[in-house]
C-alpha positions as CSV (number, residue, x, y, z in Angstrom):
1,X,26.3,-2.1,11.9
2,X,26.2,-0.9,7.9
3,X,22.7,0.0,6.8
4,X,21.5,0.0,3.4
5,X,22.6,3.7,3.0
6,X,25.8,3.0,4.4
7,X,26.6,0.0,2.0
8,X,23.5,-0.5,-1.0
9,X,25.4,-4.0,-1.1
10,X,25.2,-5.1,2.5
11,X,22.8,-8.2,2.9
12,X,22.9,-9.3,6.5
13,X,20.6,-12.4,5.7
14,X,23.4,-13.4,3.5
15,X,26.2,-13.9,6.0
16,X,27.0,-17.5,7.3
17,X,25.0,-17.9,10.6
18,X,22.4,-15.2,9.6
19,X,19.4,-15.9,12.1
20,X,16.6,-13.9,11.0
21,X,14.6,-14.7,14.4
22,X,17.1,-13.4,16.2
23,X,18.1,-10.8,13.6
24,X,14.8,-9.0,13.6
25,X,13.1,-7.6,10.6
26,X,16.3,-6.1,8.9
27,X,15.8,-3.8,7.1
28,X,14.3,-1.2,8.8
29,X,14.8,-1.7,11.9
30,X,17.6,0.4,14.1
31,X,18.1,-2.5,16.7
32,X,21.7,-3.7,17.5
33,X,21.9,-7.2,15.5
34,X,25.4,-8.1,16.0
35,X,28.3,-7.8,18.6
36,X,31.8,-9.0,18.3
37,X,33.6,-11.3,20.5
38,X,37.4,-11.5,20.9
39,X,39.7,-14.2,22.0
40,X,38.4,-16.9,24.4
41,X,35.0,-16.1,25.6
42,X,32.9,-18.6,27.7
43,X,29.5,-18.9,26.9
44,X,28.4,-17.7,29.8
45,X,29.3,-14.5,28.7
46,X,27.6,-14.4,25.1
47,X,24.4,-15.0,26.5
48,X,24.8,-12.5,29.0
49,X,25.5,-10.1,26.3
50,X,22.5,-11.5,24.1
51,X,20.0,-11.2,27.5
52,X,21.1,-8.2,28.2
53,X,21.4,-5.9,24.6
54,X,24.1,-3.3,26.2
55,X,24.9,-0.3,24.1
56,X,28.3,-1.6,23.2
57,X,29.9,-2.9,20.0
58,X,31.7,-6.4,21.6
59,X,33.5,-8.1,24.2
60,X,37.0,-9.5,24.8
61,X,38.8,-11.3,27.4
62,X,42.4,-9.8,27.1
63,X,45.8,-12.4,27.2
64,X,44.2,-15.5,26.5
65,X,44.2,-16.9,29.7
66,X,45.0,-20.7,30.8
67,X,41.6,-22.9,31.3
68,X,39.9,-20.6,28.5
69,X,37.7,-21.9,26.2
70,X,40.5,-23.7,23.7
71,X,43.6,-22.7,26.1
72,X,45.3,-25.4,28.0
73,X,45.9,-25.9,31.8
74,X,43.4,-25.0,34.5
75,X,41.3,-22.0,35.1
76,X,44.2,-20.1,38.1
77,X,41.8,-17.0,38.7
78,X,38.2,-15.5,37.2
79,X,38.3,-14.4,33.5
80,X,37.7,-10.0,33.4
81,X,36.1,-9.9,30.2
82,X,35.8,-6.5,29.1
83,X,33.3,-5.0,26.9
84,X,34.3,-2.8,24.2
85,X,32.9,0.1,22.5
86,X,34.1,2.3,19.5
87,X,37.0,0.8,19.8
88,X,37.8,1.6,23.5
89,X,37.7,-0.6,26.8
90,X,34.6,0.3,29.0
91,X,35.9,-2.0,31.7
92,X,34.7,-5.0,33.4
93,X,31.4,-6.7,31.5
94,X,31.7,-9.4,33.5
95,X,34.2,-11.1,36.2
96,X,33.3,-15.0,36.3
């Protein structure tokens, strides 16, 4: 995430969905604020990832599989969704 040094422009508070109760006191603070998700992530996933806090940038769930959240057809196996970090695949976040 940008700081002020990085980017003198970036404002957080001023992106869509900004939550500053969930946010923290920006600015100042070093605490992760925001992760990524990619492709069809179920829910039960985000809030994993927002109970939990792990050191890693985001989350994906790779080939957009049938039964997803917003994919047809049934759900044929468990999703692997992946977390990610600098750009790299750390493996399995969580197989549900």
């Amino acid at each position: 995430m940008p700081t002020d040094e990085d980017s003198p422009g970036f404002k957080p508070d001023k992106l869509p969905g900004f939550i500053p109760e969930i946010a923290g006191d920006y600015p100042g603070n070093n605490a992760k604020m925001i992760y990524f998700t990619k492709d069809h992530v179920p829910i039960e996933t985000i809030e994993k990832l927002l109970t939990e806090k792990p050191e890693i940038d985001g989350i994906a769930l790779p080939e957009m599989p049938s039964g997803s959240s917003g994919m047809p057809g049934f759900k044929l196996s468990p999703f692997k969704i992946h977390s990610v970090k600098n750009a790299q695949d750390q493996g399995i976040f969580i197989e549900i």
